[in-house]
C-alpha positions as CSV (number, residue, x, y, z in Angstrom):
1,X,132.5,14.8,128.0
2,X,131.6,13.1,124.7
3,X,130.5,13.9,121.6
4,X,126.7,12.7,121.8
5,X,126.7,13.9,125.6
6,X,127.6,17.6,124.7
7,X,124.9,17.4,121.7
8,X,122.6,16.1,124.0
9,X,122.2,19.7,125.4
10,X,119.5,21.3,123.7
11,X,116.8,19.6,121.2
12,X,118.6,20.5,118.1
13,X,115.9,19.1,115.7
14,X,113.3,21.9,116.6
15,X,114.9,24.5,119.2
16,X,112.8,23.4,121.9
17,X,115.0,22.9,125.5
18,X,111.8,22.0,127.2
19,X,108.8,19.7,126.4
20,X,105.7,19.0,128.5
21,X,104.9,15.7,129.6
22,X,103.2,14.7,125.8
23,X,106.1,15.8,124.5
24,X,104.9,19.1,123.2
25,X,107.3,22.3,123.0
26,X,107.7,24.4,125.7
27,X,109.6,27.1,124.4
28,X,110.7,29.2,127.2
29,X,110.3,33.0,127.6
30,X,112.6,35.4,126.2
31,X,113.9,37.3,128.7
32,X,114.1,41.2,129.3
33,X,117.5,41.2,131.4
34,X,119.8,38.3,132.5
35,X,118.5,35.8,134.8
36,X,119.5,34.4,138.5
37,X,118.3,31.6,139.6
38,X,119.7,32.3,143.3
39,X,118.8,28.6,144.7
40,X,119.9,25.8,142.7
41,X,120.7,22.4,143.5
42,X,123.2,21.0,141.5
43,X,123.8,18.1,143.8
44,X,120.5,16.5,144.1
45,X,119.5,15.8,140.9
46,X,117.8,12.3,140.2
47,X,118.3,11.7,136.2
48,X,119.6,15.4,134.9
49,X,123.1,15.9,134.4
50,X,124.1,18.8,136.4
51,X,127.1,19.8,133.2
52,X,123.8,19.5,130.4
53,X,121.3,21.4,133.1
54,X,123.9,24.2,133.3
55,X,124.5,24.1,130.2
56,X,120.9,24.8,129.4
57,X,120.2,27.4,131.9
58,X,123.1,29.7,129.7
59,X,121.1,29.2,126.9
60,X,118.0,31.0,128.1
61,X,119.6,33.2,129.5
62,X,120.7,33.0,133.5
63,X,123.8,34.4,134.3
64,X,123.9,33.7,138.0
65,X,123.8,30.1,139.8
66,X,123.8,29.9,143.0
67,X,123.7,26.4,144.3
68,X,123.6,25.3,148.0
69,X,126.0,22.7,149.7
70,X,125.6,21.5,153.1
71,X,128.4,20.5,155.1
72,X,126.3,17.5,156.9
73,X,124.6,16.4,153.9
74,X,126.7,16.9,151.1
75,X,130.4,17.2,152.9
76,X,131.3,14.0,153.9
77,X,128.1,12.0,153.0
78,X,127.9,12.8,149.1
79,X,131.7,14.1,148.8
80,X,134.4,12.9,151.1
81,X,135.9,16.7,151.8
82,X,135.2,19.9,150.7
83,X,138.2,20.2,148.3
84,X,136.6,16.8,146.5
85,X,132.7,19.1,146.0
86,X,134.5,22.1,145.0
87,X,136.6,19.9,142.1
88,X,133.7,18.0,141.4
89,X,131.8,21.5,140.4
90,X,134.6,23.0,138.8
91,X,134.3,19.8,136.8
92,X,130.8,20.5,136.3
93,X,131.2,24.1,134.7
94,X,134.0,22.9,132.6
95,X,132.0,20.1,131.0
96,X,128.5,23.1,130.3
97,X,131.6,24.8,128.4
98,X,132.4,22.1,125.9
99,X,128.1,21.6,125.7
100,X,127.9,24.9,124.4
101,X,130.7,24.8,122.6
102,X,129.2,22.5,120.7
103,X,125.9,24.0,120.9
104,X,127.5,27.3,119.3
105,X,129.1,25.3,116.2
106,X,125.4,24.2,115.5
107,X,124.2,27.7,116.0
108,X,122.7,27.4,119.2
109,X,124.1,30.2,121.5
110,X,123.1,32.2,124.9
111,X,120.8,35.3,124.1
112,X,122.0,38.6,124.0
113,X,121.2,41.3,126.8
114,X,122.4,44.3,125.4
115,X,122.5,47.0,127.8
116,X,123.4,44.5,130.4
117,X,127.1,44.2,132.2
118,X,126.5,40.7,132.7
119,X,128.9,37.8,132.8
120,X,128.5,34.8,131.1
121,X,127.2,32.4,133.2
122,X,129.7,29.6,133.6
123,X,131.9,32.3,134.6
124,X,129.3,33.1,137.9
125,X,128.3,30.0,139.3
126,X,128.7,30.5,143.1
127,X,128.1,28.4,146.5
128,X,126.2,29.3,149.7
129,X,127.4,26.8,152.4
130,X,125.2,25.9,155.4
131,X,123.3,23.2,157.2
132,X,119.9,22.7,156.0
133,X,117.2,22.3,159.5
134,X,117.0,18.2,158.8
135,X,120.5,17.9,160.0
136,X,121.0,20.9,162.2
137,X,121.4,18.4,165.2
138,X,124.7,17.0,163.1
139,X,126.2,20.7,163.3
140,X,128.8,20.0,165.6
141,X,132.5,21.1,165.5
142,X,133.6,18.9,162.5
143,X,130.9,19.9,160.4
144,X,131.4,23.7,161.7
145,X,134.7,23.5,160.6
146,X,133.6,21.7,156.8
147,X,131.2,25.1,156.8
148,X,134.1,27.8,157.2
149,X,136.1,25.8,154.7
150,X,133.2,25.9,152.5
151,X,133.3,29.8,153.2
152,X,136.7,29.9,151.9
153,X,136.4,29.1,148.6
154,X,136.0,32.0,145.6
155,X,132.4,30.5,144.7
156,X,131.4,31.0,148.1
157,X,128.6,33.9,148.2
158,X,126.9,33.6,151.8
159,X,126.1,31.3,154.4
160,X,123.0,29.2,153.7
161,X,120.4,27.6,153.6
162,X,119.7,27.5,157.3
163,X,116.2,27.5,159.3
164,X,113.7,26.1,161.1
165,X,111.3,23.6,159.8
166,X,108.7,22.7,161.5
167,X,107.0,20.0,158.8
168,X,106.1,16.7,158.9
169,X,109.4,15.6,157.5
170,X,111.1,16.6,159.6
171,X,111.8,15.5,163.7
172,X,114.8,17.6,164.8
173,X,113.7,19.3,168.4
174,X,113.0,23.2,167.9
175,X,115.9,23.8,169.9
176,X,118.8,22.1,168.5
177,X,117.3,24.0,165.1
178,X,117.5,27.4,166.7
179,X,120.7,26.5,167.9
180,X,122.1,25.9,164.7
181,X,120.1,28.7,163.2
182,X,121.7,31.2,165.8
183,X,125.4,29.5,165.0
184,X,125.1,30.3,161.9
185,X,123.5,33.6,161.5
186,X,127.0,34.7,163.6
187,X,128.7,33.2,161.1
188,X,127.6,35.5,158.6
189,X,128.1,38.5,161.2
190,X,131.6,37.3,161.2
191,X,132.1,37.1,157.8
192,X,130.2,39.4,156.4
193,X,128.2,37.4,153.9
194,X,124.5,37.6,153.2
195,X,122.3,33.9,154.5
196,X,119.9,32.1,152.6
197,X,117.2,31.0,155.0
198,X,114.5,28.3,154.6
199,X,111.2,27.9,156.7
200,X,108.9,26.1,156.9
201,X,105.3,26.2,159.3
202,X,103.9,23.5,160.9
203,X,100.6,22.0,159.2
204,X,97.8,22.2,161.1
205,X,99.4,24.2,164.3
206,X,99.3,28.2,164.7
207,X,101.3,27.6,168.0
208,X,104.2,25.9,165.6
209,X,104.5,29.2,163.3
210,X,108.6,29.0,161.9
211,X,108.3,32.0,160.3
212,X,107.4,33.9,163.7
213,X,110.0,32.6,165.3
214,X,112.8,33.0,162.9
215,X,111.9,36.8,162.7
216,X,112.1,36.7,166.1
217,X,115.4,35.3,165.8
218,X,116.4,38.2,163.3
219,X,115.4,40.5,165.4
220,X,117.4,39.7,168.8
221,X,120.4,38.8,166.6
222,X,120.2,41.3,163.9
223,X,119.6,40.9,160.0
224,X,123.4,40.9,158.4
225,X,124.6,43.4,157.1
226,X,125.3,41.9,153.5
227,X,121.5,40.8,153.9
228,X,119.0,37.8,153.9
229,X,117.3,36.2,151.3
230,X,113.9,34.4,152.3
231,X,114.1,31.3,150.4
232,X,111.5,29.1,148.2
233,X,108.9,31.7,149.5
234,X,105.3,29.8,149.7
235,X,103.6,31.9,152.2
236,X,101.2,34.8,151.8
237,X,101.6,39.1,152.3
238,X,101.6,39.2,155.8
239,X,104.4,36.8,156.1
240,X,106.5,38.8,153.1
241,X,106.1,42.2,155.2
242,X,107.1,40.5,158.5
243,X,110.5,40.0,156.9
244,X,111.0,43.0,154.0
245,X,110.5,45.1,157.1
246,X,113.5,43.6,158.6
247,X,115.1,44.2,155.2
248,X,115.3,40.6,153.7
249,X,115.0,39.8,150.3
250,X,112.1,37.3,149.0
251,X,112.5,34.5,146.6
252,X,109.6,33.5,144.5
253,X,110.3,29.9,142.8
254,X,107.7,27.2,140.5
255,X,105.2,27.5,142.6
256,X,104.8,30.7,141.8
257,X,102.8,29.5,138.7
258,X,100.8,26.9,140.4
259,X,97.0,27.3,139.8
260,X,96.1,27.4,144.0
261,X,99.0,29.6,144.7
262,X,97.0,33.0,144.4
263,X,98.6,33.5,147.7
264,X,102.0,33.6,146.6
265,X,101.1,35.8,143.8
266,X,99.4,38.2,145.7
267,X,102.6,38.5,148.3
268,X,104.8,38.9,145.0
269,X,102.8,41.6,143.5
270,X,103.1,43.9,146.5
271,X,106.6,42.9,147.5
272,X,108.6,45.6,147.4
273,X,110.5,46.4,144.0
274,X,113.8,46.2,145.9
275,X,113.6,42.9,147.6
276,X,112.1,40.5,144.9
277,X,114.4,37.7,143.9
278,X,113.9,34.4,141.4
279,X,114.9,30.5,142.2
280,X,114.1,27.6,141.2
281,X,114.9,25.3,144.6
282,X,116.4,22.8,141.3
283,X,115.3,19.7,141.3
284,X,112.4,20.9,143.2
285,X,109.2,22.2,142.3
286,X,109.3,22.8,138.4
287,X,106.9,25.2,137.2
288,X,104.1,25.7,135.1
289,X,103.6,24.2,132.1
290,X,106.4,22.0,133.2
291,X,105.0,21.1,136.5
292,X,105.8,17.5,137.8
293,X,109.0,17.7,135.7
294,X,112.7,17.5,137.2
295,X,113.1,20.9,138.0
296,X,116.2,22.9,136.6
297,X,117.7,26.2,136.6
298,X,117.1,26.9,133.4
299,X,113.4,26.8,134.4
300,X,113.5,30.1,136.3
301,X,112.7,31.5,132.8
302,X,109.1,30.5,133.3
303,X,108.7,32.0,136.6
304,X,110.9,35.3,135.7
305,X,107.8,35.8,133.2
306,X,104.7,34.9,135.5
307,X,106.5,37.3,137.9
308,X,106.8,40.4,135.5
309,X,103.4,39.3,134.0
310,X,101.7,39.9,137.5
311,X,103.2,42.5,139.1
312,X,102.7,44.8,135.8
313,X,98.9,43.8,135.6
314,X,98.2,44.9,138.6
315,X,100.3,48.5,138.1
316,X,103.0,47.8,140.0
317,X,105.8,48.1,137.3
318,X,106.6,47.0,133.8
319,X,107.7,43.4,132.4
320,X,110.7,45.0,131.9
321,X,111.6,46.5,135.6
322,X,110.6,43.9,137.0
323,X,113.6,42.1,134.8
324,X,116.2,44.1,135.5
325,X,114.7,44.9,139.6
326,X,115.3,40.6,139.8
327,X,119.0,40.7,137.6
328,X,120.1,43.9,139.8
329,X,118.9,42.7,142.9
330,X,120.5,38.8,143.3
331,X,123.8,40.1,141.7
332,X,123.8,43.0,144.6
333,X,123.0,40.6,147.3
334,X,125.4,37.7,146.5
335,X,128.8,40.6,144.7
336,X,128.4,38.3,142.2
């Protein structure tokens, strides 16, 4: 890395890592325990530098990244093999460490959590490895085989993300995605690893509900053991008890904070205490005030507080539990 790219890191003139789209400060929220932004993508970023957005997420204060590769989308398309991703992350953290480095020499450091055994972030950035529903009809052999590789590696946390998607982007028949959704899901038996799931409902259609039939799915093939986490959770209170009954996790992301998303508020203020998690879905759905921004994982910050801000107006908790209930809860579910 050079010199002006590892200074580039935070905004050194006034503090401020974030600014609204008028260039304002967006000082983001001290937190109450470490952060975990649990869904992350590193790889698909359009103009961030994955290095300088790591790099930034230590400095407010996450301390586990866990970022998603697929092995039709990424592996071969984006990287020629798996050993090529996992150097070109490794890369990655090593280039955060000479941004804060540099950061640190200036003054600039990570918070401190006292009362927390937490590791520094850089030092917990971990993988999930699965075939997202656009390409489950690509899951054949060769890319089954790119998958357990993935599963291999140290980073490697769970199998993931894997659904059903029944929007308007995508066209993949219902059953080649349960069919991948079912392969995989024994994967995890196999290896004893928690999954990352993402569904999506139809628009439009009650007969097309994802959600139902991915609980289904649960159900006749069993929850793993390690667990499941409910990822980039849009949905509303009936939908979040469906699957905390099954025991899976919930992950509440940006929009979160939207203004129409009373929904998704409501669902996270009665989730229960032991299942809430925090993403961000990087670059994907920044949050409030930073909406319509590049998303990043330092950005799970904002979210974090919403979250803790909600659930203890309405009783259910204080800021702080609902802090350390996020922290405890992603590092249990991902032994990270």
């Amino acid at each position: 890395m050079s010199e002006k790219n590892a200074l580039d890191c935070p905004d050194l003139a006034d503090g401020a890592l974030f600014r609204d789209r008028r260039g304002a400060p967006c000082p983001a929220p001290a937190p109450l325990a470490p952060l975990a932004d649990t869904h992350g993508h590193l790889t698909s970023f359009r103009s961030l530098d994955p290095a300088l957005a790591l790099a930034r997420a230590a400095l407010v204060g996450v301390r586990l990244l866990v970022v998603p590769v697929d092995p039709v989308s990424d592996v071969p398309r984006k990287w020629g093999s798996v050993p090529a991703f996992l150097s070109w992350l490794d890369e990655q953290v090593e280039r955060a460490g000479a941004c804060l480095d540099a950061c640190a020499a200036q003054g600039v450091v990570p918070p401190e959590l006292e009362g927390f055994d937490a590791p520094a972030l850089l030092d917990n950035v971990r993988i999930v490895a699965g075939a997202h529903p656009y390409g489950s009809a690509e899951l054949d052999d060769a890319a089954m085989d790119r998958l357990r590789e993935l599963l291999e590696s140290p980073r490697c946390v769970g199998v993931g993300e894997f659904g059903l998607d029944y929007g308007p982007y995508n066209d993949v028949p219902y059953q080649a995605q349960e069919e991948a959704f079912r392969r995989q899901l024994r994967l995890a038996h196999e290896r004893d690893l928690p999954v990352e799931l993402h569904i999506r409902d139809a628009v439009g259609d009650v007969r097309a509900c994802a959600h139902l039939d991915a609980a289904r799915i649960l159900r006749e093939e069993g929850v793993p053991a390690r667990g499941c986490d409910l990822h980039c959770f849009t949905s509303d209170v009936k939908v979040m008890e469906d699957f905390t009954r099954l025991g899976c996790h919930v992950a509440f992301g940006g929009a979160l904070t939207f203004s129409r998303s009373e929904d998704i508020r409501e669902a996270a203020t009665f989730c229960p205490t032991r299942f809430l998690l925090t993403e961000t879905d990087s670059p994907y759905m920044a949050p409030v005030p930073l909406r319509g921004e590049e998303c990043e994982p330092a950005m799970v910050a904002f979210t974090a507080a919403l979250l803790a801000d909600v659930r203890a107006e309405a009783g259910r908790g204080s800021r702080a539990a609902t802090y350390r209930a996020l922290w405890e809860n992603a590092r249990a579910l991902f032994g990270a």
